[in-house]
C-alpha positions in Angstrom: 111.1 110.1 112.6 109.0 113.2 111.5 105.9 111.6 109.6 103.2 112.5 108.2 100.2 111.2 110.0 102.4 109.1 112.7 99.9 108.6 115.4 103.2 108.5 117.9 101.8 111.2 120.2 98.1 110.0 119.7 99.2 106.7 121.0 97.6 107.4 125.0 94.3 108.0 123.2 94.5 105.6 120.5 95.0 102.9 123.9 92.5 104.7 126.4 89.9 103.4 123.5 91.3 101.0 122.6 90.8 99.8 126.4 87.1 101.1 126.5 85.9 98.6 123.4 88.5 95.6 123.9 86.8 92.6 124.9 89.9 91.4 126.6 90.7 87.9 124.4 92.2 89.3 121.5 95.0 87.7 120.2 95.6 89.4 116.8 96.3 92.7 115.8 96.7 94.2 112.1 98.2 97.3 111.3 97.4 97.4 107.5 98.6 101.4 107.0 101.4 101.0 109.1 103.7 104.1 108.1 106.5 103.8 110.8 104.6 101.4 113.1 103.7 103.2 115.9 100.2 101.7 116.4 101.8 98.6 115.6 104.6 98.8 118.9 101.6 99.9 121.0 99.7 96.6 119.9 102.8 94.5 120.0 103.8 96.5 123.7 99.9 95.2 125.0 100.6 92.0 124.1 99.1 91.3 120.8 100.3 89.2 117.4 100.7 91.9 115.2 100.3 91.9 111.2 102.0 95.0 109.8 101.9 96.1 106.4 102.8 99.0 104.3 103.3 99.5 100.4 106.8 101.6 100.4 109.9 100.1 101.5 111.2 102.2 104.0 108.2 101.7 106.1 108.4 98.1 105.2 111.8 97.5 106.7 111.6 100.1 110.0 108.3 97.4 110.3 110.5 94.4 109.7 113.0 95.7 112.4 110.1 97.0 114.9 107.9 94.6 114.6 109.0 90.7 114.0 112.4 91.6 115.7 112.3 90.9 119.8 115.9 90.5 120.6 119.4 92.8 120.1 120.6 90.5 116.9 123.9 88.8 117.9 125.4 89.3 114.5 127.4 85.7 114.7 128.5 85.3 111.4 129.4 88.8 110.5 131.4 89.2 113.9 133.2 86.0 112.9 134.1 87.5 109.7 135.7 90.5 111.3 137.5 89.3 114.3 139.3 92.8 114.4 136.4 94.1 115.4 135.7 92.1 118.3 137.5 94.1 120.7 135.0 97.2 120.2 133.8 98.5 123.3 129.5 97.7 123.0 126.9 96.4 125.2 126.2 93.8 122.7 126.8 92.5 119.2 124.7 94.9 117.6 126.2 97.7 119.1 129.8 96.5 117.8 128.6 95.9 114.5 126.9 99.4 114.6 130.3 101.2 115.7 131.8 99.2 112.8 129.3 100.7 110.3 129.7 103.9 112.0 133.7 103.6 111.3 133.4 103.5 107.7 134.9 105.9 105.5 132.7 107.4 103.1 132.1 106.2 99.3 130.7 107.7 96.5 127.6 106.1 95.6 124.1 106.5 94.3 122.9 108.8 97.7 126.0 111.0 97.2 125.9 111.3 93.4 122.1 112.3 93.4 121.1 113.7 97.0 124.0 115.8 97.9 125.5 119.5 96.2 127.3 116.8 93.9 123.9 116.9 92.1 123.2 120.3 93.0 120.7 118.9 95.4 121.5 119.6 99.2 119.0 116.6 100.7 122.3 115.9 102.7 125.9 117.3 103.1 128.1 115.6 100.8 130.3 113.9 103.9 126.4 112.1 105.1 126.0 110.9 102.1 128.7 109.6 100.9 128.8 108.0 104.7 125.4 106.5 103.9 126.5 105.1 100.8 129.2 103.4 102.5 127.0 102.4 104.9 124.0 100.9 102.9 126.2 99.0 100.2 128.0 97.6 103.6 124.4 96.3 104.5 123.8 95.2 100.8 127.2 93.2 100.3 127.3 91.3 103.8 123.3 90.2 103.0 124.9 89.0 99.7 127.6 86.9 101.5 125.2 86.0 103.8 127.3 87.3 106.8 124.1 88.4 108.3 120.1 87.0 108.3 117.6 88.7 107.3 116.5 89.9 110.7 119.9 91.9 111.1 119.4 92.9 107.7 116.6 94.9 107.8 117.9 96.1 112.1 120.9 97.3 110.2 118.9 99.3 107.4 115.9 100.7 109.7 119.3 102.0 112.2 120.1 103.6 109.2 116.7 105.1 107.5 116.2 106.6 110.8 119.7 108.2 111.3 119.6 109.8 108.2 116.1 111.4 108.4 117.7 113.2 111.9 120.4 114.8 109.0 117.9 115.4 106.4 118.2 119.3 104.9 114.6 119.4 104.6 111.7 121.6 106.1 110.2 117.8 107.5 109.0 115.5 104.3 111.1 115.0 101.0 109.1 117.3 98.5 111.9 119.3 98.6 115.2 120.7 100.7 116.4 123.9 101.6 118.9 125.8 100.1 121.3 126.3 102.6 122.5 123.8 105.2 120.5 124.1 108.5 122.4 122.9 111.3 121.0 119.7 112.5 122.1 118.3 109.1 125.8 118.8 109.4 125.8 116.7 112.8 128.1 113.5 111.3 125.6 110.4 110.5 125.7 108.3 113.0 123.7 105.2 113.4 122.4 103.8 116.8 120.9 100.8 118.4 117.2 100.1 117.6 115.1 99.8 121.2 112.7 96.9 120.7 110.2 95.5 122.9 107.9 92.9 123.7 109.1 89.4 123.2 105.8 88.6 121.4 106.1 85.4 118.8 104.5 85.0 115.3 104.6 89.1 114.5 104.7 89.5 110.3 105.3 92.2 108.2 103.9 92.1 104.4 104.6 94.6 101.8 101.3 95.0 99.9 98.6 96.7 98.6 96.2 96.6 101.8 92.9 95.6 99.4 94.6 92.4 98.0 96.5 91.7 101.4 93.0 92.2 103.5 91.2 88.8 101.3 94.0 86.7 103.0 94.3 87.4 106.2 92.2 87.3 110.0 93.1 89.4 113.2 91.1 90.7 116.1 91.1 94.0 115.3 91.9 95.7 112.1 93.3 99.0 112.8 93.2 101.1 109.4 95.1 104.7 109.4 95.1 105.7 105.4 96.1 108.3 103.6 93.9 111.5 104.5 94.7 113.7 102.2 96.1 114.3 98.4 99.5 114.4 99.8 101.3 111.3 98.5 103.7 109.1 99.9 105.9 108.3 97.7 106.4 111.6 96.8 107.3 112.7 100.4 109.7 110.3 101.5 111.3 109.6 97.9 114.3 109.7 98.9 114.1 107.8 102.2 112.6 104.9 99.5 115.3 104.6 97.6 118.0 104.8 100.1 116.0 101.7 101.7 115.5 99.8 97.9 118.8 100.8 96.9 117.5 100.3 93.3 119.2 102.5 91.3 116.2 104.2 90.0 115.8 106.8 87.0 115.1 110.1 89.2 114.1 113.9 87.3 113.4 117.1 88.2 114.8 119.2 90.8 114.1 117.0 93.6 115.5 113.8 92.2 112.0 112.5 92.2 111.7 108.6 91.5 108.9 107.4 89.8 105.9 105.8 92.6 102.4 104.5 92.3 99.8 106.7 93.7 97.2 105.5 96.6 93.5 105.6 95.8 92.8 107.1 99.1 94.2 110.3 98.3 92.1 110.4 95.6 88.7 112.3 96.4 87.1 110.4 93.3 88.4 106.5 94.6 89.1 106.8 98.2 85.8 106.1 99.4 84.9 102.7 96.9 88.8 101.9 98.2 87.7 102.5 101.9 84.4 100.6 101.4 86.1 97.2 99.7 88.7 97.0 102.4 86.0 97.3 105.2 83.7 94.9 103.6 86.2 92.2 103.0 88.1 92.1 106.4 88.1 89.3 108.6 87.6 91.1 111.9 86.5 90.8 115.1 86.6 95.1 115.8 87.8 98.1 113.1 89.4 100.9 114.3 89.7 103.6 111.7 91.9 106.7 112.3 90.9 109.9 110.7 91.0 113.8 110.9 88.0 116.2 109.8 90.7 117.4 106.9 90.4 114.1 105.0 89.0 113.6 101.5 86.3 111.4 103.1 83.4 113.1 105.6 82.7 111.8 108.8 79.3 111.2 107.4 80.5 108.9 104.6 82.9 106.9 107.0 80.2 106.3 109.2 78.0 104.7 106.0 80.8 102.2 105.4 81.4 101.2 108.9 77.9 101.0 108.7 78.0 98.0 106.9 79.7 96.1 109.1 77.9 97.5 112.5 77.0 100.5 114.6 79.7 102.5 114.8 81.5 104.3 117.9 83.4 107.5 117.4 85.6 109.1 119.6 87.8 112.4 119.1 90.1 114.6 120.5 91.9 117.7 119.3 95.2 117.4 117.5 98.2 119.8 116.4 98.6 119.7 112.9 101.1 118.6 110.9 103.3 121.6 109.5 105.6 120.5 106.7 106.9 124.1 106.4 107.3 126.7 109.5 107.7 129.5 107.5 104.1 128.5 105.8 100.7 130.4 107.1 98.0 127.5 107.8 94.3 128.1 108.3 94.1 126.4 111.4 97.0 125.3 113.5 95.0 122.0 114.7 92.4 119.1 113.6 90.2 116.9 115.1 91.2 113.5 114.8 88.4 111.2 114.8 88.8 107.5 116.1 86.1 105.4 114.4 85.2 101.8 116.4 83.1 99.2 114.9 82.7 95.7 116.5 82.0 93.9 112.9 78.6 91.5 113.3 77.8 91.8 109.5 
């Protein structure tokens, strides 16, 4: 998935330091912005318990898939239900229930009636999604029979947050789409087996505000990757958060905007008390704190909150930025990305 901030191709350098200031007994990793969880694979991939979090729902069930899930879900109940379908040609279970869901003719729903040229918005051809509306009230009605747990639930809706986002008929983020149908998003919508790794117990995924979550838990290292910038979250991926809440909600404007809360810490005026709280009140062995030399918060003042906990260790490499828009001029076509270590003694 194209994300804002993903740390996916920083993930070599986020692990060559991560190496360099392990002590080599940790145990317990927390990913407390955790977006689409790559920093939270590469701690579950090395081994670690991991402690995902993130406040929107989308990232919340790719987590819930990613992260707590270790094995292809057999699907038991649901495969029971539908002996037809046991003759699909799969691998496994999940793969037959995924061709199932794949088979589906499409339905108008909520996606369709508010995301595609039915609305006048073009988000996604009207075929996609009316396919994902078939798709997701699938997922929705064989929870509610409780055909499947909530393991293959949330398998099932991550397979299909990320298929969608590969048909999306937008530039990259959900601030807007284009006006005419690229190609990539008239490929059919087809949803495909997650690949998970690590058979490591006890993962957990929380959807919270990281300051009240951070007073209740412990891990080994804290690895915190907020928001940089004024750009918003719930703003970008609207529509990706209501396809995973399939709430029904009041949406305006142009884009079908939903109502979302907005993060302190892309807030110039808040992001740095925000910063400050969540540092001081962790239980923590080591912090790791991503950041680029864009952010609403200087290097300088990062370093005074660490501060407080240690003497802090920055590393950095250069970084491609991230281009929402490539018709758009930018300034500069790359950042430094800043790796902040402390090992907490305070």
């Amino acid at each position: 998935m194209n994300y804002i901030g993903s740390k996916h191709s920083l993930l070599p350098f986020l692990e060559k330091v991560w190496r360099e200031v392990r002590d080599g007994d940790e145990q317990t990793a927390c990913d407390i912005f955790a977006g689409t969880g790559a920093v939270g694979r590469m701690f579950k991939r090395l081994g670690l318990r991991v402690i995902a979090n993130d406040f929107q729902h989308y990232a919340f069930a790719l987590n819930k898939a990613y992260i707590e899930i270790n094995h292809q879900p057999r699907f038991a109940q649901l495969l029971k239900a539908y002996q037809l379908f046991t003759n699909i040609e799969a691998v496994n279970s999940s793969g037959k229930v995924l061709a199932l869901l794949n088979s589906l003719e499409g339905a108008t729903g909520f996606i369709a009636e508010n995301y595609s040229p039915l609305a006048k918005r073009f988000y996604y051809s009207r075929d996609n999604a009316e396919k994902a509306d078939a798709i997701r009230q699938a997922i929705e009605s064989w929870r509610e029979q409780k055909l499947i747990s909530e393991a293959e639930y949330f398998y099932l809706l991550a397979s299909l947050l990320e298929a969608i986002d590969q048909v999306a008929n937008t530039a990259s983020v959900y601030g807007a789409f284009l006006k005419q149908f690229k190609a990539s998003a008239l490929r059919p919508l087809t949803l495909k087996p997650l690949e998970l790794s690590n058979h490591v117990k006890g993962c957990e995924v929380h959807q919270r505000d990281a300051n009240d979550l951070i007073r209740e838990i412990e891990c080994d290292v804290l690895y915190l990757d907020p928001p940089y910038n004024h750009r918003q979250y719930g703003a970008n991926y609207h529509v990706l958060e209501t396809i995973a809440a399939y709430d029904a909600p009041k949406v305006s404007g142009v884009t079908g905007m939903r109502d979302y809360q907005r993060s302190r810490y892309c807030q110039s005026k808040r992001a740095a008390e925000a910063l400050e709280d969540l540092v001081v009140n962790a239980r923590t062995r080591h912090i790791l704190l991503s950041y680029n030399d864009e952010g609403v918060l200087s290097t300088e003042e990062i370093k005074r909150i660490l501060k407080l906990r240690g003497r802090p260790k920055t590393f950095k490499r250069k970084y491609n930025r991230f281009k929402a828009d490539n018709g758009r001029e930018y300034k500069r076509d790359a950042t430094v990305e800043f790796v902040h270590h402390v090992r907490c003694v305070k």
